[in-house]
VOVOKE-536867 format. One record per residue (C-alpha): chain; x, y, z. Coordinates in Angstrom, 1 decimal, decimal comma. Example, Ala and Ser with C-alpha at 12.3 -4.5 7.8 and 13.67 -1.06 7.14 Angstrom:
   chaine        x        y        z
        A     12,3     -4,5      7,8
        A     13,7     -1,1      7,1
***
This chain:
   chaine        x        y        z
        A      0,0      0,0      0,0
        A      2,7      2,4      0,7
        A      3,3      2,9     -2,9
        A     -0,2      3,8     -3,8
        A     -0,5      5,9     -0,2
        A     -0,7      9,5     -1,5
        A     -3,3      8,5     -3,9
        A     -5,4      6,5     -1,3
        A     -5,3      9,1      1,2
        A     -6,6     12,0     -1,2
        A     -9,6      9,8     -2,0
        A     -9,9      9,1      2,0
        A     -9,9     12,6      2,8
        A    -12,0     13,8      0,6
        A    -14,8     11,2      1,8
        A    -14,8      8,7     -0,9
        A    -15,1      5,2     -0,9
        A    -12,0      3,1     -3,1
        A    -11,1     -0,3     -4,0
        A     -8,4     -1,6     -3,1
        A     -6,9     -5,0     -4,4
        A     -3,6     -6,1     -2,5
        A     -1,2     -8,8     -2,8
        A     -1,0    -11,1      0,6
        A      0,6    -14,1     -0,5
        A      2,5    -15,4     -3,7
        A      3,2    -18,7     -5,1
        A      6,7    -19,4     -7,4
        A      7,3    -17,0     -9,9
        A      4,9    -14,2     -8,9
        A      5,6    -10,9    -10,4
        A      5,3     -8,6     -7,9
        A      5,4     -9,2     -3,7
        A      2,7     -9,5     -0,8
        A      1,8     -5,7     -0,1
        A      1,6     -4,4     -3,7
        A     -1,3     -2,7     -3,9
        A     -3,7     -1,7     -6,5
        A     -6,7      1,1     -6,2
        A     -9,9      1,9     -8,0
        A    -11,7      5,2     -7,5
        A    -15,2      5,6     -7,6
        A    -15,0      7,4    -10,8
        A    -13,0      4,3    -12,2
        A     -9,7      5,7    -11,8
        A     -7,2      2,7    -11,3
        A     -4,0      3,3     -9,4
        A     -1,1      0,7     -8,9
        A     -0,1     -2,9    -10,0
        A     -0,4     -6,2     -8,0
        A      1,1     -8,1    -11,1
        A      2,7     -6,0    -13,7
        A     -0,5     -6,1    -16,2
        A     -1,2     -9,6    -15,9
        A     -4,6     -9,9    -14,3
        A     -5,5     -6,2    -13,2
        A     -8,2     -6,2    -16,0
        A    -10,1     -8,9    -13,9
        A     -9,0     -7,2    -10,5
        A    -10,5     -3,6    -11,8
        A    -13,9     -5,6    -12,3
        A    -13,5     -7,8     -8,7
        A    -13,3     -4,2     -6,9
        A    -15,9     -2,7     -8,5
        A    -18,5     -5,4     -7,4
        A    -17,0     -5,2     -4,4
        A    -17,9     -2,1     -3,9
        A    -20,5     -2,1     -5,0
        A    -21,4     -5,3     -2,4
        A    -19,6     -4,2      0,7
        A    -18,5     -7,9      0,9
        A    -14,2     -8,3      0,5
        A    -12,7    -11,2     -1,7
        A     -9,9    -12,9     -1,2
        A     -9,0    -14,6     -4,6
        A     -6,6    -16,4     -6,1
        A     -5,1    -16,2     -9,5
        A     -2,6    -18,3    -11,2
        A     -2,2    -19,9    -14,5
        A     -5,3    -21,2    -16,2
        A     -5,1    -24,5    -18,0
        A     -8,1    -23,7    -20,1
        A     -7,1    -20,0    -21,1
        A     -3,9    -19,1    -19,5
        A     -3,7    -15,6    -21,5
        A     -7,6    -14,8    -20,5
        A     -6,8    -14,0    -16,9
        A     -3,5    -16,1    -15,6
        A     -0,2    -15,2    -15,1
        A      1,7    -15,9    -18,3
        A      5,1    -16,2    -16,0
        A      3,3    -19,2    -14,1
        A      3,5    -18,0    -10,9
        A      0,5    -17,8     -8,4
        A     -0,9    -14,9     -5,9
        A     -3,8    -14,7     -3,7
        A     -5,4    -11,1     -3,9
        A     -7,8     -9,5     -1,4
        A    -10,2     -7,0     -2,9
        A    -11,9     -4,8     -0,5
        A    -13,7     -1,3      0,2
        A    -11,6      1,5      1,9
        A    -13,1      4,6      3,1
        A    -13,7      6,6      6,3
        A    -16,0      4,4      7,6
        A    -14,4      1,1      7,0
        A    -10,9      1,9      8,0
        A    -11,2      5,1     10,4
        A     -7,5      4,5     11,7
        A     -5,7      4,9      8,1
        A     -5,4      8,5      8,3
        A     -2,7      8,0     12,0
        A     -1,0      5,0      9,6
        A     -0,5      7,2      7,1
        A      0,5      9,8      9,6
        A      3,2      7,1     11,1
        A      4,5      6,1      7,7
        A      4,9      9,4      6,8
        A      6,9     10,2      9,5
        A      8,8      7,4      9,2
        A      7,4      5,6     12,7
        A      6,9      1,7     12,4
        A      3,2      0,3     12,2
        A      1,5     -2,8     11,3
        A     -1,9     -3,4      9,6
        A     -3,3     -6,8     10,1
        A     -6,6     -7,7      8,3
        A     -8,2    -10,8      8,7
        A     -8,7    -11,7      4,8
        A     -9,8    -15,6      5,6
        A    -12,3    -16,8      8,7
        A    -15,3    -19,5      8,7
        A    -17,3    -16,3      9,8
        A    -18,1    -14,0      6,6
        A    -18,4    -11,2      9,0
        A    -14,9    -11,0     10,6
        A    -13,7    -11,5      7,1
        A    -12,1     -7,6      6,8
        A    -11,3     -6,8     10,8
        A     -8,4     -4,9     11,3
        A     -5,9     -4,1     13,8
        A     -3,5     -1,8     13,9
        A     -0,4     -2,4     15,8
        A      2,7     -0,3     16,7
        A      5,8     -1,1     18,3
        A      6,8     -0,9     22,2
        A      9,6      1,4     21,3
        A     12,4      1,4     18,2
        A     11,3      4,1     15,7
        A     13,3      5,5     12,7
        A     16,3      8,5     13,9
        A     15,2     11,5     13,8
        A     11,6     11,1     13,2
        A      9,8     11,7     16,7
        A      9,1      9,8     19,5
        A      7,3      6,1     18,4
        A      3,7      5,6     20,2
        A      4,0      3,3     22,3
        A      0,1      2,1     22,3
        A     -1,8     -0,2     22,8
        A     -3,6     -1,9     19,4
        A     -6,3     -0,3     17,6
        A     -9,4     -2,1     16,1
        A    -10,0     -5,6     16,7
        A     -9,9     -9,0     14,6
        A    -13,5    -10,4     16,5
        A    -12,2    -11,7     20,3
        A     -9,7    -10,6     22,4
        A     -7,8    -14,2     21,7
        A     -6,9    -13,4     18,5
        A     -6,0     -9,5     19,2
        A     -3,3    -10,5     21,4
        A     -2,2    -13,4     19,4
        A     -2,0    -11,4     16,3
        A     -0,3     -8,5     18,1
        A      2,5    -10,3     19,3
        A      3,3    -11,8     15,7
        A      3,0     -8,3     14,0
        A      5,3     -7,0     16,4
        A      7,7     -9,8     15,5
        A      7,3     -8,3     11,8
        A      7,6     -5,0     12,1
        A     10,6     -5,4     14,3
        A     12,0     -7,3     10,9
        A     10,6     -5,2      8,8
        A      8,7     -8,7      6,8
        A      4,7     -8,2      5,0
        A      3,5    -11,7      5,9
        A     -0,2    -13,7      5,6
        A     -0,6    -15,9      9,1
        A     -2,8    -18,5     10,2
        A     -4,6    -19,4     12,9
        A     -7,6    -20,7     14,4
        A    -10,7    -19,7     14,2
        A    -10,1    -17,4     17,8
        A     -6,5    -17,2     17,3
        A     -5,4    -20,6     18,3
        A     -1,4    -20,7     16,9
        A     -1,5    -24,0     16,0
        A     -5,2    -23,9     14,7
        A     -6,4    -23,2     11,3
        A     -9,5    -21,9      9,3
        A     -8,1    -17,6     10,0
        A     -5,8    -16,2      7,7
        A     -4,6    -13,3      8,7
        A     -2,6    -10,7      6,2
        A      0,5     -8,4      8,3
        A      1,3     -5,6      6,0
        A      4,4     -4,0      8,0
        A      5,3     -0,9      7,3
        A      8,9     -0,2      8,7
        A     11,3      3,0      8,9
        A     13,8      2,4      6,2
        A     16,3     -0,3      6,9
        A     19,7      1,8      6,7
        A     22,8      1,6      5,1
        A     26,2      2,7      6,8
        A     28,9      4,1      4,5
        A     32,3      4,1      6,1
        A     35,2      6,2      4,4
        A     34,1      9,6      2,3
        A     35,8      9,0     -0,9
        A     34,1      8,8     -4,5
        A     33,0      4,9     -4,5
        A     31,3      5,9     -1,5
        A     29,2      9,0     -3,6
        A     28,2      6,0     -5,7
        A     27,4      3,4     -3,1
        A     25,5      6,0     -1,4
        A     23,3      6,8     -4,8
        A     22,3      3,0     -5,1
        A     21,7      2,7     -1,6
        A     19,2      5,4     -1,9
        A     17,3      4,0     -4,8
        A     17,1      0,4     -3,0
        A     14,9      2,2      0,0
        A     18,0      2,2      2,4
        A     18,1      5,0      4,6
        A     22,0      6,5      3,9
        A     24,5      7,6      6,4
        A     28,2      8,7      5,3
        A     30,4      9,0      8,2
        A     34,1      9,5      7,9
        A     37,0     11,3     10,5
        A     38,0     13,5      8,2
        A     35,4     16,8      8,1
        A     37,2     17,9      4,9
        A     35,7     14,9      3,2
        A     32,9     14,7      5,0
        A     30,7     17,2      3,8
        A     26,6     17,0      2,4
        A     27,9     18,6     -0,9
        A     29,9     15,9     -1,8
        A     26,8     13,0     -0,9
        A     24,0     14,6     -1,9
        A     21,9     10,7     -2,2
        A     23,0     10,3      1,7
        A     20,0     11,0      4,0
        A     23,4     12,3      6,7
        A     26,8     12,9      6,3
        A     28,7     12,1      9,9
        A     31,9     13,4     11,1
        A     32,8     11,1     13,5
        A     35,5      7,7     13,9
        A     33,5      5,1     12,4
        A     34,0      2,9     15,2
        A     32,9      5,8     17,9
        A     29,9      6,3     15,3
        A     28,5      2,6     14,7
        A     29,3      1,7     18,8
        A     26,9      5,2     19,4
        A     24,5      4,0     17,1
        A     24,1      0,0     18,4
        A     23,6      1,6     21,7
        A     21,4      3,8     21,3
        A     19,4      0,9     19,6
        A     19,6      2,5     15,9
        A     20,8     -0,6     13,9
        A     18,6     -3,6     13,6
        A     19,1     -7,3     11,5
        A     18,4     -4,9      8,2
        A     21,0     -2,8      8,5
        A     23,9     -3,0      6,0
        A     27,4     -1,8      6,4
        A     30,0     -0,7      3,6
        A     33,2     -0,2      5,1
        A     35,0      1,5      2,0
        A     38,0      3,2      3,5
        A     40,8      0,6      2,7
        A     42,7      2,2      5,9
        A     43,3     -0,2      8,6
        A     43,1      2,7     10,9
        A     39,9      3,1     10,4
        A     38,1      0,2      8,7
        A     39,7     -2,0     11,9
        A     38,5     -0,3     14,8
        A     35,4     -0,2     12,8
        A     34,9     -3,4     11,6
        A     35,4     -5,1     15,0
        A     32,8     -3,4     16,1
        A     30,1     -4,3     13,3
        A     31,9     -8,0     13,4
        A     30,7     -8,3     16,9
        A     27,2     -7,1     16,7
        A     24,5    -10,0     17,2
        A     22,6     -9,3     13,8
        A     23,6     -7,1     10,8
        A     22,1     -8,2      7,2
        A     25,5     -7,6      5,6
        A     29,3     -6,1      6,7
        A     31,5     -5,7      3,5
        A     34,7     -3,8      3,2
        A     36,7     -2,2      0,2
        A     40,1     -3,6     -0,6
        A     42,5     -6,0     -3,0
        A     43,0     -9,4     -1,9
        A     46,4     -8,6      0,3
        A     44,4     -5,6      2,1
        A     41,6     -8,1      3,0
        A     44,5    -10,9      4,2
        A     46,0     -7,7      5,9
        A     42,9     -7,0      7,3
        A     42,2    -10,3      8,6
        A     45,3    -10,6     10,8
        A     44,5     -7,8     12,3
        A     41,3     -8,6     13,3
        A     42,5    -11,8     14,5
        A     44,8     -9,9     16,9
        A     42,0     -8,0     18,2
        A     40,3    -11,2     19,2
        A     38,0    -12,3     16,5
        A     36,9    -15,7     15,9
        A     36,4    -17,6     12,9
        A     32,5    -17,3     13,0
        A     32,8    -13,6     13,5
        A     35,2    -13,3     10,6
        A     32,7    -15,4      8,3
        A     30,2    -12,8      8,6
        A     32,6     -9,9      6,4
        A     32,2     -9,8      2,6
        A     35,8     -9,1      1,6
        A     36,4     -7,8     -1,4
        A     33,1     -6,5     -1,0
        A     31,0     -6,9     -3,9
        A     30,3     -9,5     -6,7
        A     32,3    -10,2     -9,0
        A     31,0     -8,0    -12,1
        A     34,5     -6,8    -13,7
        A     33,5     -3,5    -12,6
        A     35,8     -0,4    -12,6
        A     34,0      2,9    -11,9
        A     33,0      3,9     -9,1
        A     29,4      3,4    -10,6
        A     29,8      0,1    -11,6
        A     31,5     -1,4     -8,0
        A     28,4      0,4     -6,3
        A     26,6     -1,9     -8,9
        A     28,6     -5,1     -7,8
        A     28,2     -4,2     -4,1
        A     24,7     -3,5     -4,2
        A     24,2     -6,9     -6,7
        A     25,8     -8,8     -2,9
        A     23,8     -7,2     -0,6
        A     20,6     -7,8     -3,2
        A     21,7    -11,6     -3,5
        A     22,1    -11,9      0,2
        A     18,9    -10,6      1,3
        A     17,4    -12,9     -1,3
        A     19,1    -16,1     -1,6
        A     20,6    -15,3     -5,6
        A     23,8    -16,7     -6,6
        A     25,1    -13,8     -8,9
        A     24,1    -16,2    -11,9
        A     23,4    -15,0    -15,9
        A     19,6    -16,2    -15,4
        A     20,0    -17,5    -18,8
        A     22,4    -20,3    -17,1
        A     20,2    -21,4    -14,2
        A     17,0    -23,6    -14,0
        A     13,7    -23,1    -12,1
        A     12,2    -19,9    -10,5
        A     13,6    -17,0    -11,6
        A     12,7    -15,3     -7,5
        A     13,5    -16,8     -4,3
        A     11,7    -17,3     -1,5
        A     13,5    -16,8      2,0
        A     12,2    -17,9      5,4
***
């Protein structure tokens, strides 16, 4: 939804009723992910994708009779043996959409989500889109953390949940799981029991999380860093450049970085774990190829309990350099797994441009599960699926 948000909200304000079809599970080689969002205004106006053209045609008409019913739809679409072109996905994947009426009166608490979002302050949305009980089939609650919330963006509510999913079982069941998601940052459909028994089934609940950014930290000010910092940006990370050296260090030279930081790395990222401002999405580029600085610093992000990805800059006898000096400052050979050295994969990139390419191709193949492969070489589904 958060893609489509602006749009929705304009149509909310103003007092109008809009359908909304969004994505809350996929199946194999689905085109698009669980939260894409597609809207249709009451003067037919269609906003969004949920599949990349595939089967909005027949998702346009779902929302329309829905509401024009008042009754939400979950439904699934997929390849069709008969017709696959008529309504199927031609890439033979499989999604489950759920079609249903937002306005004032059916979602009161959108305009404080939006408000959160917007502000960059973590909340969940969790909509019952499955029950044996038609009429607890589009519940919501709304449910915010017990206290991270994105630098720099205000204080994070700490409330209790908003709405209700039909008994107060199934409220604090579902409240505890979302809070699991948001705190990952993960858009996820769950099931329960009918009254949110976790090892029950016959409720499907759908957990659109809406996180701060995850962030990236850019260690050394030089130009590969202006470049990392550019991609980083465009992948949704929330940058921060931070480097000693305040005649480096400047906002003119990263304009794509969120902040620029004068500060020792290490000083910086031990500040920032304390103060509870990195999290298991949080990716660190250590670029400065001085062991000075990328030492002290990358002891530090070596020993954290959960970073996504820790990568540092350097030829092949800086990174054996590098190692013996961690190895001297104590680090074991599970800690030293965890760093990507030479950072990056291996694209026969030379710019500055291109390694933020190869760099940002690892992290992307991390996260994911990829192996860097030409597609053209590999077998099966073209996305992975990571639990």
């Amino acid at each position: 939804m958060r893609d489509v948000l602006p749009e929705l909200m304009r149509w909310w304000r103003a007092g109008h009723a809009v359908g909304v079809g969004t994505v809350v599970a996929t199946f194999r080689s689905a085109p698009r992910p669980a939260g894409a969002s597609m809207l249709v205004g009451a003067g037919g106006e269609a906003v969004g994708s949920v599949s990349g053209g595939c089967v909005e045609g027949a998702v346009y008409e779902l929302a329309q009779e829905v509401m024009a019913s008042g009754a939400p739809v979950l439904q699934r679409y997929g390849v069709s043996d008969d017709d696959a072109l008529a309504v199927g996905l031609t890439c033979g994947g499989i999604l489950d959409v759920f079609v249903e009426t937002v306005s004032q009166a059916t979602f009161p608490e959108l305009g404080s989500v939006a408000d959160d979002i917007d502000a960059g302050r973590p909340v969940a949305v969790a909509t019952v889109i499955e029950h044996p009980e038609p009429a607890r089939v589009g519940r919501r609650l709304v449910v915010r953390p017990e206290g991270a919330h994105e630098p720099d963006a205000g204080p994070a509510p700490v409330a209790a949940p908003t709405g209700s999913l039909g008994s107060a079982r199934a409220d604090a069941a579902v409240t505890d799981d979302a809070r699991g998601l948001l705190a990952l940052g993960r858009t996820e459909t769950l099931t329960y029991g009918p009254d949110g028994e976790r090892r029950g089934e016959g409720m499907r609940v759908f957990v659109a999380a809406y996180a701060p950014r995850p962030r990236m930290l850019v260690f050394g000010a030089i130009d590969f860093a202006a470049a990392v910092a550019t991609v980083g940006s465009f992948l949704g990370y929330r940058v921060t450049v931070c480097d000693a050296r305040p005649v480096f260090a400047t906002g003119s030279r990263f304009p794509a970085a969120d902040e620029v930081v004068v500060e020792w790395p290490h000083r910086y990222l031990v500040a920032e774990a304390e103060a509870g401002r990195i999290d298991p999405r949080t990716v660190i580029c250590v670029l400065t190829h001085d062991p000075k600085f990328d030492v002290p610093v990358l002891e530090v992000a070596l020993r954290l309990p959960e970073l996504a990805y820790v990568g540092a800059m350097g030829s092949r006898r800086t990174h054996e350099d590098r190692l013996e000096r961690l190895r001297e400052a104590g680090l074991g050979k599970a800690e030293l797994a965890r760093l990507s050295s030479p950072i990056g994969l291996d694209l026969g990139a030379r710019t500055p441009e291109e390694t933020a390419v190869s760099i940002a191709a690892e992290i992307v193949a991390l996260q994911w599960g990829g192996h860097g492969q030409r597609l053209q070489d590999t077998a099966g589904p073209i996305h992975h699926h990571t639990t």
